[in-house]
C-alpha positions in Angstrom: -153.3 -17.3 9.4 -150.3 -19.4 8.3 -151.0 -22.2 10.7 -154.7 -22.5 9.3 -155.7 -26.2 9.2 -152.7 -27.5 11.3 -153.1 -29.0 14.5 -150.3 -29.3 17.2 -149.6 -30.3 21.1 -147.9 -27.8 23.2 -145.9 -29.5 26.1 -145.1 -27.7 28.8 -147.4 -24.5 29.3 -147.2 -23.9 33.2 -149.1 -20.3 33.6 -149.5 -16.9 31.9 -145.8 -15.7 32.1 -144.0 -19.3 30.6 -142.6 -19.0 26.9 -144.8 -21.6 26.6 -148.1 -19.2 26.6 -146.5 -16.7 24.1 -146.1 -19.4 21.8 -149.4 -20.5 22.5 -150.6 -16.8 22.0 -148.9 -16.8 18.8 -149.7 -19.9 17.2 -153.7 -19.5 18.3 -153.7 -16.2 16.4 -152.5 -17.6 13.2 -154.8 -20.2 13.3 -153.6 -23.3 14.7 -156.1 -25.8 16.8 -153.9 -26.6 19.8 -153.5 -29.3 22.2 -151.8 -29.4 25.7 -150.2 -31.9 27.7 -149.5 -31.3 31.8 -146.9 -32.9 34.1 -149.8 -33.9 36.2 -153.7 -32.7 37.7 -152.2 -29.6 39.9 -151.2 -28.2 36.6 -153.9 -29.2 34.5 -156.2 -27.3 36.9 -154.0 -24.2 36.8 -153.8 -24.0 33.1 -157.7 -24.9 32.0 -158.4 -21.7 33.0 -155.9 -20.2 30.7 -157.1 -22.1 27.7 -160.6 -21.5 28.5 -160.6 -18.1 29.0 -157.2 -16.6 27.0 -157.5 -19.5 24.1 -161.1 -18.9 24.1 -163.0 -20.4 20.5 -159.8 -22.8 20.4 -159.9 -26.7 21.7 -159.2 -26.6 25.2 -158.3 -30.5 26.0 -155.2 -30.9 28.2 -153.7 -34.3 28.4 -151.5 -35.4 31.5 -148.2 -36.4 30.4 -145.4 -37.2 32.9 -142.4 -37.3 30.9 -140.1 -38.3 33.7 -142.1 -41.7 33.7 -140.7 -44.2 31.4 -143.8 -44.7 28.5 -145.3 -42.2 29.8 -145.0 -39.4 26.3 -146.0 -42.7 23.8 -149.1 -43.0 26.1 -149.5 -39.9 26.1 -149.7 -39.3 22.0 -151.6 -42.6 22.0 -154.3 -41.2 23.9 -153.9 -38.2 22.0 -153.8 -39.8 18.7 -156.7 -42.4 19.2 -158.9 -38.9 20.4 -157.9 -36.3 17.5 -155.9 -38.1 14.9 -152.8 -37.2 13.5 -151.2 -34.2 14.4 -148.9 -31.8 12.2 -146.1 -30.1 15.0 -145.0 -30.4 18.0 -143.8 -27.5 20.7 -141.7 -29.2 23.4 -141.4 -26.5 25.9 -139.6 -28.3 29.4 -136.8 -28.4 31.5 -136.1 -28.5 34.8 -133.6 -28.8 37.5 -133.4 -28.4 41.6 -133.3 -24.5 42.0 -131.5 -25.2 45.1 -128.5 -26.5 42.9 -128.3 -23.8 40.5 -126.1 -21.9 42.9 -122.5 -21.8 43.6 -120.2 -24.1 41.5 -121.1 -26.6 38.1 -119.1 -29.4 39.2 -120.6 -29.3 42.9 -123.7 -30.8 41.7 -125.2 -33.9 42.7 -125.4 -37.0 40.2 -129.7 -37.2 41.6 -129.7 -33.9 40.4 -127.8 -34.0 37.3 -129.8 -37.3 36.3 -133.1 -36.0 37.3 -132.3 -32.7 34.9 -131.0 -34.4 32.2 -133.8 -36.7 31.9 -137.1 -34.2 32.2 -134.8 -31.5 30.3 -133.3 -33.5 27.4 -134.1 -37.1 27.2 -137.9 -36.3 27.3 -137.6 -33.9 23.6 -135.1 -37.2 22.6 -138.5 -39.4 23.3 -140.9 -37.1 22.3 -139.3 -37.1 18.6 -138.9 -41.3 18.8 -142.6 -41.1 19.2 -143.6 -38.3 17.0 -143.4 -40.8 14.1 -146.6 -42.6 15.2 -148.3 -39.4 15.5 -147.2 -37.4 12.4 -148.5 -38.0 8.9 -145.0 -38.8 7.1 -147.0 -37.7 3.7 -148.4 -34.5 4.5 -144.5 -33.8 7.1 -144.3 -32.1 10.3 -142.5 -29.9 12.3 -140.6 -29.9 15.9 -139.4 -27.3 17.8 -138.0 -26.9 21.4 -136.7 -24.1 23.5 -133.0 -23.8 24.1 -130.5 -20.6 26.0 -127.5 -19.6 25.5 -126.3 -21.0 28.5 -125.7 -24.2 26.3 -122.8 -22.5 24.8 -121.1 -20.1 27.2 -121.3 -19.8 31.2 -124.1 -17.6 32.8 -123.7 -17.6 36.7 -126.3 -20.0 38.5 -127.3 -21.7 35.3 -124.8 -24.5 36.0 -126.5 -27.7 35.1 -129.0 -26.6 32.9 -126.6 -25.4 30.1 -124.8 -28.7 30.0 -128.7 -30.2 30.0 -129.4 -27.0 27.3 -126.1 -27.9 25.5 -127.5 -31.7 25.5 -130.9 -30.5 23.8 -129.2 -28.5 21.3 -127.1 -31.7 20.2 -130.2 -34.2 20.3 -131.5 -31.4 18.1 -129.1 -32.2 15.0 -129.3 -35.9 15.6 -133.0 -35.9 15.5 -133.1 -33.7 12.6 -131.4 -35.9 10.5 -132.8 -39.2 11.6 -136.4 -37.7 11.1 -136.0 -36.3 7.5 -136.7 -39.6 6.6 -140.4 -39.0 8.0 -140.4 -35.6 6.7 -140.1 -34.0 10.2 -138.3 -31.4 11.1 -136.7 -30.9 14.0 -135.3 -27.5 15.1 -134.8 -25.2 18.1 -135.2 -21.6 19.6 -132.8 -20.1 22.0 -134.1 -17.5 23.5 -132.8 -14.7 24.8 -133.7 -13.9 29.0 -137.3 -13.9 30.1 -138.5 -13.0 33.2 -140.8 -16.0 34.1 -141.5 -18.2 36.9 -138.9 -20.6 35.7 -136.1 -17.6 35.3 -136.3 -16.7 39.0 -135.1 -19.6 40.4 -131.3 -18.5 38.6 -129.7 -16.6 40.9 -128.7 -12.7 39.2 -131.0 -12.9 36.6 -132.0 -9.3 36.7 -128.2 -8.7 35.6 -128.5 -10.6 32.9 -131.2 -9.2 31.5 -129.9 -5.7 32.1 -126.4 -7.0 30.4 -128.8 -8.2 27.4 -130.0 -5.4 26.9 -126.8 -3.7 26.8 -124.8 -5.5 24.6 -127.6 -6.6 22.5 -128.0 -4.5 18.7 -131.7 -4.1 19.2 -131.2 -2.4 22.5 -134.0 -4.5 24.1 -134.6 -7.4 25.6 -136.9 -10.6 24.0 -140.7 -10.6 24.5 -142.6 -13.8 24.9 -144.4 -13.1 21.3 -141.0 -12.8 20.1 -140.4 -16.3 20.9 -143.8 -17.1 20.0 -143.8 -15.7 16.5 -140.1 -17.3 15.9 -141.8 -20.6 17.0 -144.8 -20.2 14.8 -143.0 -19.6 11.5 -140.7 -23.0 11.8 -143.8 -25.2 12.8 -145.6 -23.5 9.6 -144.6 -24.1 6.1 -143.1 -21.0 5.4 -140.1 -23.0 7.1 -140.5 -26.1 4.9 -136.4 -26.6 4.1 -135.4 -25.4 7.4 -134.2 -28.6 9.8 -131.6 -28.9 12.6 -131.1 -25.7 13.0 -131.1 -23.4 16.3 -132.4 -20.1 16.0 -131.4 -17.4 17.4 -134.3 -14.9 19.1 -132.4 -12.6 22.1 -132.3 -9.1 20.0 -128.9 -10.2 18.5 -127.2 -10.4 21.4 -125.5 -13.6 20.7 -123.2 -12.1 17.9 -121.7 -9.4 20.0 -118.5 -10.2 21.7 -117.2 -6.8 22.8 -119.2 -4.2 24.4 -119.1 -1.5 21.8 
């Protein structure tokens, strides 16, 4: 029960099969008291039933939150705040693009589209950590994590503007880190290896890469979602206290392989 006492807001739990609800999972188990916050009511409808009934005995209050809406993330936390009180971590768990556009080339992408992901993808864990300083006690510190791919770093096929909005995130992530430690928040990331979730399908030839993933990786497996979820879990507890800015790695090793053995 690590995360006993604590109390957190997950952003960005969509349905039963997002990385989202395994970190959820994960963090309920060990205790945490968590909040939610929804792009708008159609999801807040679809996930009350998940807190209710899968999070049962926890706090069930969702929040709307459009973070594509300038203000909309310090309103948010206000509300939030001004309910509940201060608040110990935060999971920021979005990103999105036109699935449409992941296909065919990078550079044929359209600057709407390459805004429009940029902004809900990156900019929205950039404002999310400006305003996590009115919302986290400074004395007691606190922790935030978001979820990052490897596509930041190398080329998947389809992925296309997502890993330069993924490569974005991972960047914001050192930045943040150190203009946080100030406030005694951490910042840090988790890239997870391939999931198959909702979000995944909509990147064309994903079931190759997650049988090439499993290939190549050491464990011989691909990730779970309480894989991420436990990862997440330890660096929002305080068993991660000196651990800040960096990105950690959860895909069954497969990141450190660069030959097929």
């Amino acid at each position: 029960m690590i995360m006993e006492g604590k109390k957190g807001i997950i952003m960005g739990l969509a349905n039963k099969f997002s990385i989202a609800y395994g970190i959820a999972e994960s963090l309920k188990a060990n205790g945490a008291e968590l909040l939610y916050t929804v792009a708008n009511d159609y999801f807040k409808g679809k996930i009350s039933e998940i807190v209710s009934g899968d999070f049962s005995g926890s706090n069930s209050d969702i929040f709307i939150c459009d973070v594509s809406k300038n203000g909309e993330i310090e309103r948010c936390f206000e509300e939030i705040k001004e309910k509940y009180g201060e608040i110990d971590f935060i999971v920021h768990s979005i990103a999105f693009s036109d699935k449409n556009e992941l296909k065919g080339r990078y550079i044929d992408t359209t600057r709407a589209n390459f805004l429009n992901t940029l902004n809900i993808s990156c900019f929205s864990f950039t404002e999310t950590c400006k305003v996590s300083e009115k919302i986290i006690n400074p004395n007691k510190g606190g922790s935030i994590v978001t979820l990052s791919y490897y596509g930041a770093r190398k080329v998947f096929p389809s992925y296309n503007v997502m890993g330069i909005a993924k490569s974005a995130l991972e960047s914001s992530v050192l930045y943040a880190a150190n203009d946080l430690g100030k406030s005694n928040i951490r910042v840090n990331a988790v890239s997870a290896g391939p999931i198959k979730t909702l979000a995944s399908s909509g990147v064309g030839g994903f079931s190759k890469i997650l049988e090439s993933n499993r290939a190549l990786s050491p464990l011989k497996r691909n990730v779970t979602l309480n894989d991420v979820g436990d990862a997440v879990t330890f660096l929002t507890s305080d068993m991660s206290s000196g651990i800040t800015g960096e990105i950690l790695y959860v895909d069954c090793g497969c990141n450190i392989i660069g030959v097929s053995s």
